[in-house]
C-alpha positions as CSV (number, residue, x, y, z in Angstrom):
1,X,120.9,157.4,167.6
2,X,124.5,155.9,166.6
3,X,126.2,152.2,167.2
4,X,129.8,153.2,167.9
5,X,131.9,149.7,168.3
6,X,135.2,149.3,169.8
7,X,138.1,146.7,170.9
8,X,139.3,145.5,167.0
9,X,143.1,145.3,166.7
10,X,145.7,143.0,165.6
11,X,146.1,139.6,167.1
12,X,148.1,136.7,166.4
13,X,146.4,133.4,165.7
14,X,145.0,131.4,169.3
15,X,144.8,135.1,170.3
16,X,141.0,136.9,171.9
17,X,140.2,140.2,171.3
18,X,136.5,141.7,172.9
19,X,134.5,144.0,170.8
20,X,132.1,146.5,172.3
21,X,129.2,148.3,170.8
22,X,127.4,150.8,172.3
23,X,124.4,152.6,171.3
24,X,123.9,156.1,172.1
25,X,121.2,158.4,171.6
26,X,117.7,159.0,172.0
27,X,116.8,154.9,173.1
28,X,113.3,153.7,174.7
29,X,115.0,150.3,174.1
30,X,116.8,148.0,171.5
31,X,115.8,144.8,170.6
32,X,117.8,142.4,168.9
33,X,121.6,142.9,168.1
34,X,123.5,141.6,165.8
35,X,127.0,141.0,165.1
36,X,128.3,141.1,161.2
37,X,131.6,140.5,159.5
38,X,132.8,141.7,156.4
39,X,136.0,140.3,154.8
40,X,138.0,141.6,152.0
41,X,136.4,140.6,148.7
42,X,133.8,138.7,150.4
43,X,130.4,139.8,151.4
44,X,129.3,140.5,154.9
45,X,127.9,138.0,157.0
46,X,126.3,137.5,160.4
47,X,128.2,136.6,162.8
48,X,126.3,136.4,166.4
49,X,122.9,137.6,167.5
50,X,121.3,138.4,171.1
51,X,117.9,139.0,171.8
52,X,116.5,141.6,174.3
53,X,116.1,138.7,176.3
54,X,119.8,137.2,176.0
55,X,118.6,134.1,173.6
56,X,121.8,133.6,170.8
57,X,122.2,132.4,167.5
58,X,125.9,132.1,166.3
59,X,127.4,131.5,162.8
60,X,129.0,127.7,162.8
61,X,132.4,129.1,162.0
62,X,132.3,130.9,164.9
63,X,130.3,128.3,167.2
64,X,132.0,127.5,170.4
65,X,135.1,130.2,170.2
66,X,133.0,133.2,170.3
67,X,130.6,134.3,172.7
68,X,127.8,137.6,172.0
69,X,126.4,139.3,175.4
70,X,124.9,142.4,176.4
71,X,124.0,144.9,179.2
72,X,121.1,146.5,178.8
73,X,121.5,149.3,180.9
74,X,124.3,150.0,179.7
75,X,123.0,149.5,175.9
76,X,125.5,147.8,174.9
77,X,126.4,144.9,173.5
78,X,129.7,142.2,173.3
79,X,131.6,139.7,171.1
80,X,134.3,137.8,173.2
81,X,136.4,135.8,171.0
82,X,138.6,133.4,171.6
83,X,140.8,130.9,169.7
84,X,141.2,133.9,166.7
85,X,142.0,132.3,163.1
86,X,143.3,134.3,160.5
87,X,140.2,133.6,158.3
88,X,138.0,135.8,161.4
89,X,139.9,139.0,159.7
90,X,137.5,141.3,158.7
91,X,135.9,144.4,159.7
92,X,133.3,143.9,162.1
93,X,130.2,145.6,162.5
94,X,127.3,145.4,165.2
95,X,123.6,146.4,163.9
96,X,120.9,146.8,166.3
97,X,117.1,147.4,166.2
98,X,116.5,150.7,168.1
99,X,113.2,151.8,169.6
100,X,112.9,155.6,170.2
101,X,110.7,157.4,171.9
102,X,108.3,158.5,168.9
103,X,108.5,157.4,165.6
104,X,109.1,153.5,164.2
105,X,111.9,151.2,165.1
106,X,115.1,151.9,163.8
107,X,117.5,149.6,162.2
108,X,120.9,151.4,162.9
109,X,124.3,149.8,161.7
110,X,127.8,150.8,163.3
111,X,131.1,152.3,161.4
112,X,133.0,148.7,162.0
113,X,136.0,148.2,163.7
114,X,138.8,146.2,162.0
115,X,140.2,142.8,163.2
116,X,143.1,141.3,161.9
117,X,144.4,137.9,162.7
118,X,148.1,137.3,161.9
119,X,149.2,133.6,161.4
């Protein structure tokens, strides 16, 4: 099972960018997904989460610019956002907790994409 993510780039301030992560592999389901940030010299944080179910929990400093979704058929997951600051640069990574077919639940991180936000 992998998390591959997609969509970072560069961007200039006011700018949107979409990430994608998708999982791949041998899946029965995924529960939550998560959304983390890691910025240079700073340690990661969350970011966004999304339930199987589609509830959300969203970091304030990201509250009301970005937006986390999913498609569960597709198992994949999203983070649309809008009104980009340079202080959102940072590699982004998606984490998700992966059920398999045997075996316990897997908590299985992505390689990051990198989002850079120029003023």
């Amino acid at each position: 099972v992998q998390l591959v993510e997609s969509g970072g780039g560069e961007v200039q301030a006011g700018g949107s960018l979409r990430l994608s992560c998708a999982a791949s592999g041998s899946i029965s389901g995924i529960d939550t997904m998560t959304w983390y940030r890691q910025a240079p010299g700073k340690q990661r944080e969350m970011v966004a989460h999304i339930t199987a179910g589609g509830n959300t929990i969203y970091a304030d400093p990201v509250k009301g610019r970005f937006t986390v979704s999913r498609d569960n058929a597709k198992n994949t997951m999203y983070l649309q956002m809008n009104s980009l600051k340079p202080e959102d640069t940072a590699v982004y990574y998606c984490n998700a907790d992966v059920r398999a077919p045997v075996g316990p639940m897997m908590i299985i991180w992505g390689q990051g994409t990198l989002v850079t936000v120029s003023s």
